[in-house]
LUMROKE-920842 format. One record per residue: x, y, z of N, C-alpha, C in turn. Coordinates in pm, whole numbers. Layout:
<dodos>
     npx     npy     npz    capx    capy    capz     cpx     cpy     cpz
       X       Y       Z       X       Y       Z       X       Y       Z
...
</dodos>
This chain:
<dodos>
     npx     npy     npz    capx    capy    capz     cpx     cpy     cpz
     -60   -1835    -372      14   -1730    -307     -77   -1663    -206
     -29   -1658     -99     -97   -1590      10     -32   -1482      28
    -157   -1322      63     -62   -1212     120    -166   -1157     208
     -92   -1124     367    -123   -1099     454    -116    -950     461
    -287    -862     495    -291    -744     473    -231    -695     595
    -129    -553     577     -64    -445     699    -192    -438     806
    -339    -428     806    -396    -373     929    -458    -524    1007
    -484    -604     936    -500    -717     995    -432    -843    1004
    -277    -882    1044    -216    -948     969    -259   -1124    1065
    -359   -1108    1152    -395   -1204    1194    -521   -1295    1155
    -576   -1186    1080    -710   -1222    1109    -759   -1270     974
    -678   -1152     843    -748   -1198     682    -641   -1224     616
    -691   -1322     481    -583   -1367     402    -605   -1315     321
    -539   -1271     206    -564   -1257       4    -495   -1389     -24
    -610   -1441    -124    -573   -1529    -185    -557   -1494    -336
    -461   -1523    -397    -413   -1417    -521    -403   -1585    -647
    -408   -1607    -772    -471   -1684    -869    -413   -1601    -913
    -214   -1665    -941    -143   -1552   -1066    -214   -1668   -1201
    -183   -1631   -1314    -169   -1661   -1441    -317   -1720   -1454
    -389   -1712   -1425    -529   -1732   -1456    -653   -1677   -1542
    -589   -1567   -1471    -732   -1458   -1531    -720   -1455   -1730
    -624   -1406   -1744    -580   -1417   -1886    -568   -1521   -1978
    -523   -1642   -1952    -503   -1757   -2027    -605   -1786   -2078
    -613   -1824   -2194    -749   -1909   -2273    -766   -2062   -2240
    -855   -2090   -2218    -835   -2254   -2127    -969   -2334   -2212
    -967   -2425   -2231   -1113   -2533   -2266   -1186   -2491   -2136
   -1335   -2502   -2150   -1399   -2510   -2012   -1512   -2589   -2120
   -1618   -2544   -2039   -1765   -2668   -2083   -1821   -2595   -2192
   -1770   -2462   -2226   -1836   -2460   -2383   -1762   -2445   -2476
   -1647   -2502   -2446   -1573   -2534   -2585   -1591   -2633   -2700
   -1588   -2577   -2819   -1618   -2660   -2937   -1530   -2699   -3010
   -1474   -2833   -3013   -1383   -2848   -3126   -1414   -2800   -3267
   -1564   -2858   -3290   -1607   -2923   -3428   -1613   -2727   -3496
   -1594   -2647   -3446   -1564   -2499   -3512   -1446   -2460   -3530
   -1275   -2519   -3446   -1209   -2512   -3555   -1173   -2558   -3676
   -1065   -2517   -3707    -995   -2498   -3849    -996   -2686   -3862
    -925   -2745   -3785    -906   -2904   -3814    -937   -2950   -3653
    -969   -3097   -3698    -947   -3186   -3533    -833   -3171   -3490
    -707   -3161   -3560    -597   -3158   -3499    -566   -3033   -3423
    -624   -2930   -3491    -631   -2826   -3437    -658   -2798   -3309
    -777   -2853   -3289    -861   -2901   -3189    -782   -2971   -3062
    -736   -3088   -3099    -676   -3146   -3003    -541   -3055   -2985
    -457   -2974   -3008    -373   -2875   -2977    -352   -2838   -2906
    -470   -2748   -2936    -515   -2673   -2851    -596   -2701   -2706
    -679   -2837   -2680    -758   -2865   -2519    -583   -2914   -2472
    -485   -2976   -2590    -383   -3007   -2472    -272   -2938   -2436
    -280   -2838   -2549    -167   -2700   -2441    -244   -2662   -2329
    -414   -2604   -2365    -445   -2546   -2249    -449   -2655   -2117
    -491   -2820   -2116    -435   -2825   -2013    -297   -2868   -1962
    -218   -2832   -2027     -50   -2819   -2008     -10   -2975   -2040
     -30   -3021   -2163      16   -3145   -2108      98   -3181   -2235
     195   -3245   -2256     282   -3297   -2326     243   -3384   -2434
     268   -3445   -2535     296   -3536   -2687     288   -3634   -2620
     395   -3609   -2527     454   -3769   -2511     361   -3812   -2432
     291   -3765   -2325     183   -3779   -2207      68   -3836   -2281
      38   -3774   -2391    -113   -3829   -2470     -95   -3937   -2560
      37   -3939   -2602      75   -4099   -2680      64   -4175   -2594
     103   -4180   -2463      93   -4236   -2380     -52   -4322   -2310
    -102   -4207   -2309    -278   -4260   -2248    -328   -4331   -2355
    -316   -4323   -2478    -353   -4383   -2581    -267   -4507   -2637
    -157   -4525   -2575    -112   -4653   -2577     -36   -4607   -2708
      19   -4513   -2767      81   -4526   -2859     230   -4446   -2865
     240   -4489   -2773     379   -4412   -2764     488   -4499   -2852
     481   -4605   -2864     594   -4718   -2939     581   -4625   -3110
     488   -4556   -3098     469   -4535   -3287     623   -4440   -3311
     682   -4462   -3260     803   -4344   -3312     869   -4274   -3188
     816   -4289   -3052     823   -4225   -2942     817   -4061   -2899
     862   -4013   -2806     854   -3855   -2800     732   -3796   -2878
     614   -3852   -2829     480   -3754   -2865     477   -3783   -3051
     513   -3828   -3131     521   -3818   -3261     426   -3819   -3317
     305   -3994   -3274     199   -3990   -3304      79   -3890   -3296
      83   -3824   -3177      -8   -3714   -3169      36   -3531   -3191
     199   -3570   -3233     196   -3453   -3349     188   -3463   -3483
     205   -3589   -3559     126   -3623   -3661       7   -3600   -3722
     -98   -3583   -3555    -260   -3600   -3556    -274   -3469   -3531
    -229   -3404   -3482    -218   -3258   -3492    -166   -3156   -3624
     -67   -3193   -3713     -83   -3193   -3783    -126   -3207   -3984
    -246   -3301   -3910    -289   -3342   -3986    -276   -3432   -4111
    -131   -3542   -4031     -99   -3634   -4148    -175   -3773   -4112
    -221   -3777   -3951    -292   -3884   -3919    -466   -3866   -3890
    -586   -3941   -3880    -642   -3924   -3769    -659   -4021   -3674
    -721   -3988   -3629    -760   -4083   -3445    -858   -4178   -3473
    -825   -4283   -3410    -953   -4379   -3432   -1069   -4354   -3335
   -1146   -4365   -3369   -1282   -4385   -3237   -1252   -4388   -3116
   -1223   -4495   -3085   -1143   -4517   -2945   -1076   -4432   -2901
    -940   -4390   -2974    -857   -4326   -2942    -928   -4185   -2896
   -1017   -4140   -2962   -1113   -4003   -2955   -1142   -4002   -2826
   -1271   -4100   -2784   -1254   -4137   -2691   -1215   -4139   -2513
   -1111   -4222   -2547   -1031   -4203   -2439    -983   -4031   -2412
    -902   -4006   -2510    -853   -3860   -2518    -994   -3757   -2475
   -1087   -3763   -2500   -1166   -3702   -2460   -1237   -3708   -2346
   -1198   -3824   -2302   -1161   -3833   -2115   -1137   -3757   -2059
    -981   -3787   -2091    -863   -3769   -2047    -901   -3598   -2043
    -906   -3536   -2137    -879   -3364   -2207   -1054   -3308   -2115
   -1118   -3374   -2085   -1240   -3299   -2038   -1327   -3251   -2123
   -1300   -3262   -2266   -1356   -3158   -2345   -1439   -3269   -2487
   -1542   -3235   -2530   -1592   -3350   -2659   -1486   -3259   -2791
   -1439   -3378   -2843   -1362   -3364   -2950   -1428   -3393   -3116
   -1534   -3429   -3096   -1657   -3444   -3203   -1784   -3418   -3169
   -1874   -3345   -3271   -1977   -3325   -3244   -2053   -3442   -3174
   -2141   -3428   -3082   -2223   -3510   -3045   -2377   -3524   -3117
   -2391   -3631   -3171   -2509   -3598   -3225   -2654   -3598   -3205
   -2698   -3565   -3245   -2824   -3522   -3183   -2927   -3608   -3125
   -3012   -3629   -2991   -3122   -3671   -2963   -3275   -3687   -3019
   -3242   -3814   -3050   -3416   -3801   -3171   -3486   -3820   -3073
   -3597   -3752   -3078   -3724   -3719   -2990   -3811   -3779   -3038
   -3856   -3914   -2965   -4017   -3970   -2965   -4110   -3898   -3040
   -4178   -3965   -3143   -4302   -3862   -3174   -4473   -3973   -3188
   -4539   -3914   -3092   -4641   -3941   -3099   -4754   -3937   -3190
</dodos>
């Protein structure tokens, strides 16, 4: 949304970012492995980035399991989990690590 100020209407723009400021969103320090469940987890990175059941059965090739998102409301609530792969990919896809990463063993001299 652009709004053009009364004393300069040539010269400056406002650039205005409705629904932003407020929303809770994944960014780079989000942790799955501190909520309540993985499913939890995955829920939540895919409301915040707006995306549909059916969209993530999809990337994961499992949309035939029942159709309309089923499989990954299953995995959400917690009657399925995800295979490796499937993690994975989804964690591509979502931007966000969905399992701890584990740790770097350090050389010792």
């Amino acid at each position: 949304m652009v709004l053009y100020p009364l004393h300069y209407p040539e010269t400056r723009k406002l650039y205005l970012r409705i629904g932003s400021g407020l929303q809770v969103r994944t960014n780079k320090g989000f942790k799955a492995w501190k909520m309540e469940s993985p499913g939890k987890a995955l829920e939540f990175a895919r409301m915040s980035r707006r995306f549909y059941p059916t969209t993530m059965s999809a990337v994961i090739h499992r949309a035939q399991f029942g159709g309309r998102g089923k499989y990954i409301n299953m995995v959400e609530g917690g009657e399925l989990r995800l295979l490796d792969q499937e993690r994975k990919i989804l964690e591509r896809y979502l931007g966000v690590p969905l399992k701890r990463p584990k740790p770097v063993e350090r050389r010792r001299i």
